[in-house]
mmCIF file of the N, C-alpha and C atoms, coordinates in Angstrom:
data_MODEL
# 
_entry.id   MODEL 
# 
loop_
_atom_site.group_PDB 
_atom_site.id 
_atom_site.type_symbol 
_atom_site.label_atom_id 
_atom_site.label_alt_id 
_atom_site.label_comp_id 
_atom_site.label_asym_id 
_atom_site.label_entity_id 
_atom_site.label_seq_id 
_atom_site.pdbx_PDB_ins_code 
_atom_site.Cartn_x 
_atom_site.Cartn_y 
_atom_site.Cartn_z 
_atom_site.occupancy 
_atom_site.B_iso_or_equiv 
_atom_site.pdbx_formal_charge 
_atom_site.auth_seq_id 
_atom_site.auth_comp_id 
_atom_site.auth_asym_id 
_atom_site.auth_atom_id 
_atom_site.pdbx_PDB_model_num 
ATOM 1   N N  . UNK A 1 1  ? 0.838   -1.174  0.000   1.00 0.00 ? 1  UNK A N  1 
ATOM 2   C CA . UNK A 1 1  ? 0.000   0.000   0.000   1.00 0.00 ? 1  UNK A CA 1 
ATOM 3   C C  . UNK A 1 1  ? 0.889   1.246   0.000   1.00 0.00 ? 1  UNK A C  1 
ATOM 4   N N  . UNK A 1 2  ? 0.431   1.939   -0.880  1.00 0.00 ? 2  UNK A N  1 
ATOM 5   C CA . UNK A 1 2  ? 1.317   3.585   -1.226  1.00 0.00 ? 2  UNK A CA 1 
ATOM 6   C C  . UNK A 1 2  ? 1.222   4.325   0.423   1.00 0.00 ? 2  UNK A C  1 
ATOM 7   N N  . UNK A 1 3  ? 2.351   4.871   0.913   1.00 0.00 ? 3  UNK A N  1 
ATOM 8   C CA . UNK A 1 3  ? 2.356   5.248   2.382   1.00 0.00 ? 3  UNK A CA 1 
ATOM 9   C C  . UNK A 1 3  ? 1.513   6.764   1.905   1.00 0.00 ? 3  UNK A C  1 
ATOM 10  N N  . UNK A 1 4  ? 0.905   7.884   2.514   1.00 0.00 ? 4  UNK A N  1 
ATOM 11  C CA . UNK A 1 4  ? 0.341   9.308   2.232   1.00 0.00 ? 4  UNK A CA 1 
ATOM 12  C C  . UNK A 1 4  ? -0.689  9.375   1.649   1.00 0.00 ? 4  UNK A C  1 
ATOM 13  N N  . UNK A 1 5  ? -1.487  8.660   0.998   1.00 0.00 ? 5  UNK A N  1 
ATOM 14  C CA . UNK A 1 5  ? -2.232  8.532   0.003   1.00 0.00 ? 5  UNK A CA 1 
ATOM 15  C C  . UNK A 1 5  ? -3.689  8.553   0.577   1.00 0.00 ? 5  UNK A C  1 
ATOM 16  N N  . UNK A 1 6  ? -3.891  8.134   1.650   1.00 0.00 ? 6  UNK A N  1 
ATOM 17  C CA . UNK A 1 6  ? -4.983  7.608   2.169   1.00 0.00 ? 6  UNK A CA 1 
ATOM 18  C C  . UNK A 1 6  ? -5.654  8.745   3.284   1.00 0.00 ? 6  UNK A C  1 
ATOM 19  N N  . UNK A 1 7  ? -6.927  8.981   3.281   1.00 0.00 ? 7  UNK A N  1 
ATOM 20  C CA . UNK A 1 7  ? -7.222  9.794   4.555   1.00 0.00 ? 7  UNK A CA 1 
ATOM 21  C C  . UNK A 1 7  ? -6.924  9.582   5.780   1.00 0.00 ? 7  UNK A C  1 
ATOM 22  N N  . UNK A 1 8  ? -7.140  10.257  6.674   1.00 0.00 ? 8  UNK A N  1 
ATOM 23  C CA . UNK A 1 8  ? -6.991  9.803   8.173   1.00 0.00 ? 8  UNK A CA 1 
ATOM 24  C C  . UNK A 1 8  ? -8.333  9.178   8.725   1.00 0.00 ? 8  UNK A C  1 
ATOM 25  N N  . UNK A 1 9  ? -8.422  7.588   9.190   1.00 0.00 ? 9  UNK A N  1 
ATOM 26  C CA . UNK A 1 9  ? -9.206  7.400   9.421   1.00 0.00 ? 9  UNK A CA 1 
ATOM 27  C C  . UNK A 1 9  ? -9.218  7.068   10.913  1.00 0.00 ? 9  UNK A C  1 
ATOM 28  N N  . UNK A 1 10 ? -10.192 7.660   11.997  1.00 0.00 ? 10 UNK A N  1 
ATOM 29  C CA . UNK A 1 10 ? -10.417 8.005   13.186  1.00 0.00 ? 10 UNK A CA 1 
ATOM 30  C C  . UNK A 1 10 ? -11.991 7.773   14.093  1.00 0.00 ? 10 UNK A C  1 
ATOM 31  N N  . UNK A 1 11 ? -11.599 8.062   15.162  1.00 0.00 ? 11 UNK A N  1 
ATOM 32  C CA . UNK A 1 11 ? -13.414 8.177   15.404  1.00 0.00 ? 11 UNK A CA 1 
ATOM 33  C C  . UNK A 1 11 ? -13.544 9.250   15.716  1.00 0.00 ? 11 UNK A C  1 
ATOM 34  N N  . UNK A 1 12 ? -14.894 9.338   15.840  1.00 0.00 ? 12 UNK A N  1 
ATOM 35  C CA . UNK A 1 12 ? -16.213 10.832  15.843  1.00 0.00 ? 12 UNK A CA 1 
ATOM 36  C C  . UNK A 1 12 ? -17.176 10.474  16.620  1.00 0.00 ? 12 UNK A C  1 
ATOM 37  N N  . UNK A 1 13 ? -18.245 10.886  17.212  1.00 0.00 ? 13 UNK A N  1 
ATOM 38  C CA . UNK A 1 13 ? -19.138 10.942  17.891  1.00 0.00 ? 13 UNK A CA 1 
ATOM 39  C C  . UNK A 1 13 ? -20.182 11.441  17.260  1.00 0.00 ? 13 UNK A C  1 
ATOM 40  N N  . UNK A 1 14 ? -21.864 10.623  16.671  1.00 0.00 ? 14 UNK A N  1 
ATOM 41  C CA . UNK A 1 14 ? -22.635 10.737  15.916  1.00 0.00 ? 14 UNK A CA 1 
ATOM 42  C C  . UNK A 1 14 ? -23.792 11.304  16.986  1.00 0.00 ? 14 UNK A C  1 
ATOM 43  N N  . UNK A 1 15 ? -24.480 12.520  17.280  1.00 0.00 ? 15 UNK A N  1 
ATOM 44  C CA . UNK A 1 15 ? -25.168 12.579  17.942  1.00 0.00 ? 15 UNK A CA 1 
ATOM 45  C C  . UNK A 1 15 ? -26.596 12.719  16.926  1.00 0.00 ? 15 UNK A C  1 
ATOM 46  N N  . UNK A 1 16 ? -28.236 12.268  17.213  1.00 0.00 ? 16 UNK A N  1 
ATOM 47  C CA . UNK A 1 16 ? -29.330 11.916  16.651  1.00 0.00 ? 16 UNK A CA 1 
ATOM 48  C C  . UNK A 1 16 ? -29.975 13.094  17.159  1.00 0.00 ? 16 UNK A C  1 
ATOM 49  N N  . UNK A 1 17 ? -31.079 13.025  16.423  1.00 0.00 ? 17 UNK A N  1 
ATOM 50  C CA . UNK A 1 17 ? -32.262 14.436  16.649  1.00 0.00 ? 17 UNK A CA 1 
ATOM 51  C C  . UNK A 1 17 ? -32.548 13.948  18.343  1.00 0.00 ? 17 UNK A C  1 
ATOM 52  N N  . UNK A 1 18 ? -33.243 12.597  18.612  1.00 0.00 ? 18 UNK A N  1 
ATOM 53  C CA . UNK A 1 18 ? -33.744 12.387  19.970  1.00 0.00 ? 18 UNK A CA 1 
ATOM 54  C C  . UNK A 1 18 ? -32.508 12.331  21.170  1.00 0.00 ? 18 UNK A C  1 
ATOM 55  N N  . UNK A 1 19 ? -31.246 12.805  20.265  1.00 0.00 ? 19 UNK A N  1 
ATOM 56  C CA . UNK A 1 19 ? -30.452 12.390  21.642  1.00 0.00 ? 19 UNK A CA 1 
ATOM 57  C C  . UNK A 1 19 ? -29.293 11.546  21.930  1.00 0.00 ? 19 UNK A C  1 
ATOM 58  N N  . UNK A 1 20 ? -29.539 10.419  21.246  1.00 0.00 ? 20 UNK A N  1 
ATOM 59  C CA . UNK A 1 20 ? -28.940 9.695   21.111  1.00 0.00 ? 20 UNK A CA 1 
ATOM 60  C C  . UNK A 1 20 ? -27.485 9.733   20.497  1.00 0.00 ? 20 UNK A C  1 
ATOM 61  N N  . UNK A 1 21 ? -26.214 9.090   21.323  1.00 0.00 ? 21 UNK A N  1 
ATOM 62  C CA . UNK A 1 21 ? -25.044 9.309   21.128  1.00 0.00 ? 21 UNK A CA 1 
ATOM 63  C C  . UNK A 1 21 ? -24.403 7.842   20.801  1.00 0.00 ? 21 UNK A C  1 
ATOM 64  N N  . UNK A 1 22 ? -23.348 7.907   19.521  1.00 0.00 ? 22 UNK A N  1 
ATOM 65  C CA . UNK A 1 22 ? -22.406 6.718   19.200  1.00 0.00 ? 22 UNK A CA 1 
ATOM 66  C C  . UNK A 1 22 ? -21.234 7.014   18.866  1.00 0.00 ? 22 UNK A C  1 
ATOM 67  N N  . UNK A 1 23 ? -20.407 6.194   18.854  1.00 0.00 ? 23 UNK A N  1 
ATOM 68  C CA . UNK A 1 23 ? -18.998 6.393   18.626  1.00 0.00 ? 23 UNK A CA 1 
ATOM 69  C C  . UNK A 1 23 ? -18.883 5.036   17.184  1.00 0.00 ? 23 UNK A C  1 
ATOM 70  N N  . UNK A 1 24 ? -17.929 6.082   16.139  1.00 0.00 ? 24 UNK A N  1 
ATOM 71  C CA . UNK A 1 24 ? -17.997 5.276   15.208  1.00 0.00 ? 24 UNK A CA 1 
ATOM 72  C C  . UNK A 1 24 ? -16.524 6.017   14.256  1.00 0.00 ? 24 UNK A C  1 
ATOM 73  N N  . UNK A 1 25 ? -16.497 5.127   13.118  1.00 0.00 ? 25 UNK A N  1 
ATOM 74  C CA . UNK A 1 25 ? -14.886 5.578   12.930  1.00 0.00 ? 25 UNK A CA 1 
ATOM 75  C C  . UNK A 1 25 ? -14.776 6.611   11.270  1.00 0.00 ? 25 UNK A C  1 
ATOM 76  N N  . UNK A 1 26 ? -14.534 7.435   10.781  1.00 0.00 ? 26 UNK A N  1 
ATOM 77  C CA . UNK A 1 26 ? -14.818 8.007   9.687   1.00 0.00 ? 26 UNK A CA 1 
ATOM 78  C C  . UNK A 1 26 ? -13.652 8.914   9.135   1.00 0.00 ? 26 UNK A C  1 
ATOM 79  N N  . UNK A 1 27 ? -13.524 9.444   7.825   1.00 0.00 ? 27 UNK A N  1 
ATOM 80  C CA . UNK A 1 27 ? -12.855 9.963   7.629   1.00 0.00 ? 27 UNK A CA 1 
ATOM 81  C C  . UNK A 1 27 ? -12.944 11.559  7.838   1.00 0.00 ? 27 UNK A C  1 
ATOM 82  N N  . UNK A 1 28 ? -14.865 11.568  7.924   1.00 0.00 ? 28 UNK A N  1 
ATOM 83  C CA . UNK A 1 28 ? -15.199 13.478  8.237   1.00 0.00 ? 28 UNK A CA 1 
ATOM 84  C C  . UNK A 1 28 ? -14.262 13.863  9.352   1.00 0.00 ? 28 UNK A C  1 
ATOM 85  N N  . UNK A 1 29 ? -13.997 15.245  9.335   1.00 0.00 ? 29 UNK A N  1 
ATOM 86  C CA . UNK A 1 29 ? -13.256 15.823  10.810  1.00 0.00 ? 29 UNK A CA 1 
ATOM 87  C C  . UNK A 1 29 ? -12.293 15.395  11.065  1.00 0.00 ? 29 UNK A C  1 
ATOM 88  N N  . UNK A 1 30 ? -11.717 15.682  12.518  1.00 0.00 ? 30 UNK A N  1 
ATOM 89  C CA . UNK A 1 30 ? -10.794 15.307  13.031  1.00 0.00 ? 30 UNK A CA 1 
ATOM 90  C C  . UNK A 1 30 ? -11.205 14.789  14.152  1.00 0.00 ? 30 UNK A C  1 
ATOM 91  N N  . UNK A 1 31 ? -10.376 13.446  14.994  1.00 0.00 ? 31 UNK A N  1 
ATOM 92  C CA . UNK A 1 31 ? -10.632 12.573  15.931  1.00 0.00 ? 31 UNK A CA 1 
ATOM 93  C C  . UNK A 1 31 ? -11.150 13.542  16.911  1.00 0.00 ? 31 UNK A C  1 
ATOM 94  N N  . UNK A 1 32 ? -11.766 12.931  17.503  1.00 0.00 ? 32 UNK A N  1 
ATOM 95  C CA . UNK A 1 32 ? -13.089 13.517  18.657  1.00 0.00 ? 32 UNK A CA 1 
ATOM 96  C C  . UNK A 1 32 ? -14.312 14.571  18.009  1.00 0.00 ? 32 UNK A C  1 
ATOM 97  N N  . UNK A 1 33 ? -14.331 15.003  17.197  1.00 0.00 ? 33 UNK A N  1 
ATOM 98  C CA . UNK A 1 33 ? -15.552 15.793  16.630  1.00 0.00 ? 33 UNK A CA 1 
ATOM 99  C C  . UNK A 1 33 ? -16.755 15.015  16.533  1.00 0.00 ? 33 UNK A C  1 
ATOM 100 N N  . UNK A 1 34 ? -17.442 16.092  17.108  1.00 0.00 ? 34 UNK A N  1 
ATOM 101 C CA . UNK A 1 34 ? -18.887 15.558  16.595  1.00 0.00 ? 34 UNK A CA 1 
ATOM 102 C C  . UNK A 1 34 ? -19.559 15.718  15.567  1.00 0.00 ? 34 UNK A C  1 
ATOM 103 N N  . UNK A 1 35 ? -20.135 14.999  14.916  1.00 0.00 ? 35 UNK A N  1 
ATOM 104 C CA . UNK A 1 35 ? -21.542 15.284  14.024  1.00 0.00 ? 35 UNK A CA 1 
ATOM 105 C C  . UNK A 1 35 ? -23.052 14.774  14.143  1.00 0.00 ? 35 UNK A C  1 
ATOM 106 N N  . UNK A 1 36 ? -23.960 15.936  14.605  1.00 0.00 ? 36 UNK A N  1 
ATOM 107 C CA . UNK A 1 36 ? -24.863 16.344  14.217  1.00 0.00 ? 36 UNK A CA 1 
ATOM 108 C C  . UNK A 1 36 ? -25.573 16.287  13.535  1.00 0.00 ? 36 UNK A C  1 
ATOM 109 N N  . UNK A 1 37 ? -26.508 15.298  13.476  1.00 0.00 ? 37 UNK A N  1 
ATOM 110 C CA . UNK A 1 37 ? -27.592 15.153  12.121  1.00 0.00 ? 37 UNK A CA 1 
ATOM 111 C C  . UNK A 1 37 ? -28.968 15.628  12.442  1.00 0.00 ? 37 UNK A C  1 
ATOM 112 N N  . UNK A 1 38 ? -29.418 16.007  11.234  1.00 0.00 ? 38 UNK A N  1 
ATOM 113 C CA . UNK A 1 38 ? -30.256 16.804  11.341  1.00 0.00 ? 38 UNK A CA 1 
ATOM 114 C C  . UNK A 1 38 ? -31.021 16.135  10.784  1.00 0.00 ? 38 UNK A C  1 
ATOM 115 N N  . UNK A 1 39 ? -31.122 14.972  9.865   1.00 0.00 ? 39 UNK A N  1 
ATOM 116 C CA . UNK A 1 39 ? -31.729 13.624  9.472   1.00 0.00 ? 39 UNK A CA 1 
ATOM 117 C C  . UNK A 1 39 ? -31.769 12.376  10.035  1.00 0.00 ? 39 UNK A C  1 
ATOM 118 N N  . UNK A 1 40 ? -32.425 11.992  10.787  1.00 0.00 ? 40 UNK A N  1 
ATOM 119 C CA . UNK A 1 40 ? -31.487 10.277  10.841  1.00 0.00 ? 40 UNK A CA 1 
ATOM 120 C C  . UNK A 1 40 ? -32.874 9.608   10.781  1.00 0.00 ? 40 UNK A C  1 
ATOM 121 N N  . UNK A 1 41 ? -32.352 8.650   11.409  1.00 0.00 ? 41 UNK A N  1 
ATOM 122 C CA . UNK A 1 41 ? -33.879 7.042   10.935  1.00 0.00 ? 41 UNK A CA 1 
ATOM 123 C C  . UNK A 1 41 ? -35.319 7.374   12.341  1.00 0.00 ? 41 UNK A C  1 
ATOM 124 N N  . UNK A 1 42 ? -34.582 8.149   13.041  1.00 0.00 ? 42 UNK A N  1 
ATOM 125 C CA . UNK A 1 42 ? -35.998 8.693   13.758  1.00 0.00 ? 42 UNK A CA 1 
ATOM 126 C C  . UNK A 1 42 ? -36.957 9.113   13.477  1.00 0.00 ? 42 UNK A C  1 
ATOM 127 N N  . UNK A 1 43 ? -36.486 10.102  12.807  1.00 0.00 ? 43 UNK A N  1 
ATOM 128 C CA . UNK A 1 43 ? -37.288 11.779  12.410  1.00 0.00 ? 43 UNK A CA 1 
ATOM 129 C C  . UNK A 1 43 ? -37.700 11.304  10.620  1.00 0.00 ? 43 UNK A C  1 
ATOM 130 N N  . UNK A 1 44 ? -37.072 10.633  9.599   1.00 0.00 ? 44 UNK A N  1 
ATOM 131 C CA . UNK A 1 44 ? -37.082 10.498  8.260   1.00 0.00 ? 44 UNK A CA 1 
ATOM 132 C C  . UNK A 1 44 ? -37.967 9.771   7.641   1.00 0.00 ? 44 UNK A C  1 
ATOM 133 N N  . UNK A 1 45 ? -39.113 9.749   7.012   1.00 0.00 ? 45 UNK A N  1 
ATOM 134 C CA . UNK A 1 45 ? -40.409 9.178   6.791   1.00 0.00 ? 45 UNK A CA 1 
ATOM 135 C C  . UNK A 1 45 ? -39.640 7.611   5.839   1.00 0.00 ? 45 UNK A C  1 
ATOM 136 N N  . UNK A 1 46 ? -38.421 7.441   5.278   1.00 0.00 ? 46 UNK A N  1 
ATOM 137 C CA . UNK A 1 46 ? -38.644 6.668   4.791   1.00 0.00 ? 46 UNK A CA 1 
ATOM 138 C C  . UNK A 1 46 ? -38.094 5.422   5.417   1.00 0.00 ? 46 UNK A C  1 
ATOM 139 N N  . UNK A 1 47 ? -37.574 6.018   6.920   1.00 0.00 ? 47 UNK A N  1 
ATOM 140 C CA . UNK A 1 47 ? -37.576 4.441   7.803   1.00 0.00 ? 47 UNK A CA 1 
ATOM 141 C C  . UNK A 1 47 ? -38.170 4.556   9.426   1.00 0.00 ? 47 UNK A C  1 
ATOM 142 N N  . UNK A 1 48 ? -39.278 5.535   9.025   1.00 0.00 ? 48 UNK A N  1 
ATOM 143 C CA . UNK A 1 48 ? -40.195 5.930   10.221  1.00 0.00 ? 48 UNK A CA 1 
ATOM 144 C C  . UNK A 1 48 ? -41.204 6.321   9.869   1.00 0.00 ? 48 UNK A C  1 
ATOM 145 N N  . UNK A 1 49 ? -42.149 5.372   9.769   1.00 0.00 ? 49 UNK A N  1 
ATOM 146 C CA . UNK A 1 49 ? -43.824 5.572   8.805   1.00 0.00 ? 49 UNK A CA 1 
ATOM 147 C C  . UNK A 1 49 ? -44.170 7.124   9.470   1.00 0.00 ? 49 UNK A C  1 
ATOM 148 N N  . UNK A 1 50 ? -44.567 7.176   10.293  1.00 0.00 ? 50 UNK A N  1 
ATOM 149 C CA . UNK A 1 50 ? -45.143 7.841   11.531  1.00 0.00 ? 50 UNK A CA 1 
ATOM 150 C C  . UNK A 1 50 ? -44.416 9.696   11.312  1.00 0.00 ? 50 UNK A C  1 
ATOM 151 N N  . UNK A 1 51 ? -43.187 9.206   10.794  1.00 0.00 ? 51 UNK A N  1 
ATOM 152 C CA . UNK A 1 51 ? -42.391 10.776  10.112  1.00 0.00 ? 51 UNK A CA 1 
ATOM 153 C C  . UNK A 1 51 ? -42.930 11.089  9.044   1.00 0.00 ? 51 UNK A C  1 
ATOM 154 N N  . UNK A 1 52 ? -43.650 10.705  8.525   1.00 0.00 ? 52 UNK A N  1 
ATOM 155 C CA . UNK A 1 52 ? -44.418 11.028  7.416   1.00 0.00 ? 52 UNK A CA 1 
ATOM 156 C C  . UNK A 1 52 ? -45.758 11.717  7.029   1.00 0.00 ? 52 UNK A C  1 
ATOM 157 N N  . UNK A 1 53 ? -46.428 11.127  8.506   1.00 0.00 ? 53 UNK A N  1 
ATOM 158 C CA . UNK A 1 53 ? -47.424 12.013  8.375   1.00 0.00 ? 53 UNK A CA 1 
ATOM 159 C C  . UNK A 1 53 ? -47.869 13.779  8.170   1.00 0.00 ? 53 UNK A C  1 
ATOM 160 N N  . UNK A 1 54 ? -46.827 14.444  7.875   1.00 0.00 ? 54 UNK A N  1 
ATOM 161 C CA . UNK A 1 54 ? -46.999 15.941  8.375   1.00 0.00 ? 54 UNK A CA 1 
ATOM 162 C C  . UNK A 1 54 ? -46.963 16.142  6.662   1.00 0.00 ? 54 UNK A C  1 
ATOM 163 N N  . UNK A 1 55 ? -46.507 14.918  5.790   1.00 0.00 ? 55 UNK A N  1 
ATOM 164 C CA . UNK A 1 55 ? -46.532 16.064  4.060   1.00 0.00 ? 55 UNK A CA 1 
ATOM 165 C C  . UNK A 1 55 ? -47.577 16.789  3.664   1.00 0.00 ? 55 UNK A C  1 
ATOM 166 N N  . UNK A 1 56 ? -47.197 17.828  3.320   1.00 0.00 ? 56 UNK A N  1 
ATOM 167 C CA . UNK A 1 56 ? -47.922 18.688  2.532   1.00 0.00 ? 56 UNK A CA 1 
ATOM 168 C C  . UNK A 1 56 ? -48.916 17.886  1.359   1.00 0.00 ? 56 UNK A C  1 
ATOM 169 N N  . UNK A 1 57 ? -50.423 18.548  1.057   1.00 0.00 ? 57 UNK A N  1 
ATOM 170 C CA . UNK A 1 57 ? -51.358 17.725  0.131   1.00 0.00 ? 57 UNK A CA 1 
ATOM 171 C C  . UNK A 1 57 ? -50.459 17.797  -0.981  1.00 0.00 ? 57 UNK A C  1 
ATOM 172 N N  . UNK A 1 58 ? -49.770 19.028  -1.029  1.00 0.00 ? 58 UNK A N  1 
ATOM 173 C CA . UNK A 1 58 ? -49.579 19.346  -2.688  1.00 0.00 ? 58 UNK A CA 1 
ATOM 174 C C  . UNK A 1 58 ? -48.197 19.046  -2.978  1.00 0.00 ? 58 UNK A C  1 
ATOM 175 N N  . UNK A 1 59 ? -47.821 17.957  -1.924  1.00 0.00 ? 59 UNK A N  1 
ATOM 176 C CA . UNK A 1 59 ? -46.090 18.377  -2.441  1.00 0.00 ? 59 UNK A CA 1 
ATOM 177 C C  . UNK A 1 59 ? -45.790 16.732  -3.376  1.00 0.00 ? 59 UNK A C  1 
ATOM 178 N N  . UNK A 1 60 ? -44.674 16.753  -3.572  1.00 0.00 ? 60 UNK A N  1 
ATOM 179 C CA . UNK A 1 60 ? -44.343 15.760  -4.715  1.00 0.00 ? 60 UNK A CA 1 
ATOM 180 C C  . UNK A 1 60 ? -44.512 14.221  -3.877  1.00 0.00 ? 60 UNK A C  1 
ATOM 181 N N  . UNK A 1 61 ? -44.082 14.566  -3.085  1.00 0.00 ? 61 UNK A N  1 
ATOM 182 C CA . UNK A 1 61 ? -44.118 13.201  -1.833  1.00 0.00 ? 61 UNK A CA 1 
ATOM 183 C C  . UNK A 1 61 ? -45.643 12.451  -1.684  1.00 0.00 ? 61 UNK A C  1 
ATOM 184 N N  . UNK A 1 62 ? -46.326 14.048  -1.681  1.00 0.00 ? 62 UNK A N  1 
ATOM 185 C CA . UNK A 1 62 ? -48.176 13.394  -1.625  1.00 0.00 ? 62 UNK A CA 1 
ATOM 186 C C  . UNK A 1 62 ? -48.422 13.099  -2.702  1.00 0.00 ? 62 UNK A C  1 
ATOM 187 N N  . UNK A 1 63 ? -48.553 13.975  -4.150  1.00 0.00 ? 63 UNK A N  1 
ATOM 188 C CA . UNK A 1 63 ? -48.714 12.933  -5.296  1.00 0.00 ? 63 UNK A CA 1 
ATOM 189 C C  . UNK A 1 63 ? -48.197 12.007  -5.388  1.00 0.00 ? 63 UNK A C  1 
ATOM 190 N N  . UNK A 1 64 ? -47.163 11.508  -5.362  1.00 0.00 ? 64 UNK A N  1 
ATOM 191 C CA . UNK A 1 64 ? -46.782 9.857   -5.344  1.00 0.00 ? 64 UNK A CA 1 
ATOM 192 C C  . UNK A 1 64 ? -47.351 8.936   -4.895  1.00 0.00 ? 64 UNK A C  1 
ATOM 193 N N  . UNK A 1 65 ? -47.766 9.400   -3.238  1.00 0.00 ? 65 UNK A N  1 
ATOM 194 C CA . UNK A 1 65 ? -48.016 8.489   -2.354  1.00 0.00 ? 65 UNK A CA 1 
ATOM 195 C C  . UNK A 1 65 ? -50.119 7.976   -3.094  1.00 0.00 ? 65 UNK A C  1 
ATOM 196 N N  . UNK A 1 66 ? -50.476 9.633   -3.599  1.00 0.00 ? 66 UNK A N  1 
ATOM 197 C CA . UNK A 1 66 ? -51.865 9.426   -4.267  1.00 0.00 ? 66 UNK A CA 1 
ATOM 198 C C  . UNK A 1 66 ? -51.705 8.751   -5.584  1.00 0.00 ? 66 UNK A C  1 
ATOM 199 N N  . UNK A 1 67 ? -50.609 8.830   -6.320  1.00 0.00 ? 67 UNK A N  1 
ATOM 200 C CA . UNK A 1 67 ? -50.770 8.213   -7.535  1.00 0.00 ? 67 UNK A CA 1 
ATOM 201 C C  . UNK A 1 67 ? -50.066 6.578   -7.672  1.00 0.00 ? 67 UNK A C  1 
ATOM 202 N N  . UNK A 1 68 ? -49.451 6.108   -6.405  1.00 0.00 ? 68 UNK A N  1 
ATOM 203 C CA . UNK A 1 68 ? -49.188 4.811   -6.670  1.00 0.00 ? 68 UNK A CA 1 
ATOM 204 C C  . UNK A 1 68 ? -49.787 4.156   -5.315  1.00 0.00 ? 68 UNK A C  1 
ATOM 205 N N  . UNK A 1 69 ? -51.004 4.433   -4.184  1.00 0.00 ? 69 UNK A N  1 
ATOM 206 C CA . UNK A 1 69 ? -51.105 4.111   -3.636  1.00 0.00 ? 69 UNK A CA 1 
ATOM 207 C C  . UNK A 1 69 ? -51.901 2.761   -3.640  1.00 0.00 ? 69 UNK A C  1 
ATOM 208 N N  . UNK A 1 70 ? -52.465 2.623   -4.439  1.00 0.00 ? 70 UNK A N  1 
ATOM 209 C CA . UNK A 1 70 ? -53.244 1.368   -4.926  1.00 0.00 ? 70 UNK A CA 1 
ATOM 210 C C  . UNK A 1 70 ? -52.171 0.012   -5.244  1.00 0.00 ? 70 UNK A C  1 
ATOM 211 N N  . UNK A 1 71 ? -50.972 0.159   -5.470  1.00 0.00 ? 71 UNK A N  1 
ATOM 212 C CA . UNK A 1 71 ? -50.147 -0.438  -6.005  1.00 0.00 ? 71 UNK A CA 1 
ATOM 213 C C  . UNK A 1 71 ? -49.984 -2.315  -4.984  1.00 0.00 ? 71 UNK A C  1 
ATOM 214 N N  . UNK A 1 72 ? -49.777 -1.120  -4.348  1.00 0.00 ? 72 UNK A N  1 
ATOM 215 C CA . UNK A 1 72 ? -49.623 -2.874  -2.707  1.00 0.00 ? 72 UNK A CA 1 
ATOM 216 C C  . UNK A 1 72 ? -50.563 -3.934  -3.069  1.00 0.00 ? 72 UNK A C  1 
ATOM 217 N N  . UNK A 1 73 ? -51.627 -3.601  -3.490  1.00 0.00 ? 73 UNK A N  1 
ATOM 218 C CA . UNK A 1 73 ? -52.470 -4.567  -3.738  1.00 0.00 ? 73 UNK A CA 1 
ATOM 219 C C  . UNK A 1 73 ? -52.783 -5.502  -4.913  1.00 0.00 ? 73 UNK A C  1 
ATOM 220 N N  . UNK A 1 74 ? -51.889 -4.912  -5.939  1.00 0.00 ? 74 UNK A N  1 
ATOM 221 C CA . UNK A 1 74 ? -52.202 -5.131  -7.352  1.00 0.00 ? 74 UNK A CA 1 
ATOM 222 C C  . UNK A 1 74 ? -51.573 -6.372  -7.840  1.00 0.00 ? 74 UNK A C  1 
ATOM 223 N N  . UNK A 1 75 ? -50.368 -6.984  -6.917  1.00 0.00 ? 75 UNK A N  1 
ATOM 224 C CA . UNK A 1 75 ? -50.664 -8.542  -7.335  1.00 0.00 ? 75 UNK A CA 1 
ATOM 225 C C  . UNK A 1 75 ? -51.479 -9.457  -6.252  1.00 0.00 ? 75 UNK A C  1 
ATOM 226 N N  . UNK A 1 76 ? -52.082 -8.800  -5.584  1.00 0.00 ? 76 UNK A N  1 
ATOM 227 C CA . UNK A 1 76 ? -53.467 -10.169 -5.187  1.00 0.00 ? 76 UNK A CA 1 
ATOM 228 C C  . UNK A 1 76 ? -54.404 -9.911  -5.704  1.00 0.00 ? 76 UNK A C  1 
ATOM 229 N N  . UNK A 1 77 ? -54.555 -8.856  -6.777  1.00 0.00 ? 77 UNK A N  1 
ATOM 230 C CA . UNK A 1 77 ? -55.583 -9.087  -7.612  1.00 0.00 ? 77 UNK A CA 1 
ATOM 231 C C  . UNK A 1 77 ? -55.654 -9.778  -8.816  1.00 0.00 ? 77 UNK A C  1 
ATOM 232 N N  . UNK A 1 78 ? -54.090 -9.636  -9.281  1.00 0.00 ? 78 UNK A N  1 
ATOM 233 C CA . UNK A 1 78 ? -54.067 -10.347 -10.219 1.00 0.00 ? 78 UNK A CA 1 
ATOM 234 C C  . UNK A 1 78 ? -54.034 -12.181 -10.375 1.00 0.00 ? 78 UNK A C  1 
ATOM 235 N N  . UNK A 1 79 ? -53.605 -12.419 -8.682  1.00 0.00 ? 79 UNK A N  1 
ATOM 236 C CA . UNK A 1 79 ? -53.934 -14.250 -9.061  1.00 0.00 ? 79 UNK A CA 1 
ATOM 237 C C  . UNK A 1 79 ? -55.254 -14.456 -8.518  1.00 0.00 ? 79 UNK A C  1 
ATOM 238 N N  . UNK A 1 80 ? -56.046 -13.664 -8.143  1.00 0.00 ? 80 UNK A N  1 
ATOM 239 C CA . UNK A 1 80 ? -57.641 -13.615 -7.801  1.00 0.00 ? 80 UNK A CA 1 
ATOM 240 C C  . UNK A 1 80 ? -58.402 -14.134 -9.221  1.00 0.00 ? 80 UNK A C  1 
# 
């Protein structure tokens, strides 16, 4: 392996919207920094149903959800 070439890889401290704190290893920052998310799997509708409820009627997220919502069902109709 070429010696200089490579980032510094270290740990960081991931803190979550609810709070929640981890230690994990990355190349962002420098060793001991934190990062701050302002997204994570709490708060983000697409791995927290329940985060979802607040979209707007008119936004792109709600047409989708109105124009393919029938979909879930459409192969038990078809071996019906």
């Amino acid at each position: 392996m070429k010696a200089n070439i490579h980032p510094d890889y270290h740990e960081i401290r991931i803190v979550m919207n609810n709070g929640t704190e981890f230690m994990t290893r990355s190349c962002w920052g420098k060793p001991g920094d934190v990062m701050k998310l302002d997204v994570d799997p709490s708060t983000h509708m697409a791995w927290n149903p329940d985060a979802g409820q607040n979209i707007r009627k008119d936004s792109q997220a709600a047409k989708f959800m109105k124009k393919f919502s029938g979909l879930e069902n459409l192969s038990s109709k078809k071996k019906a």
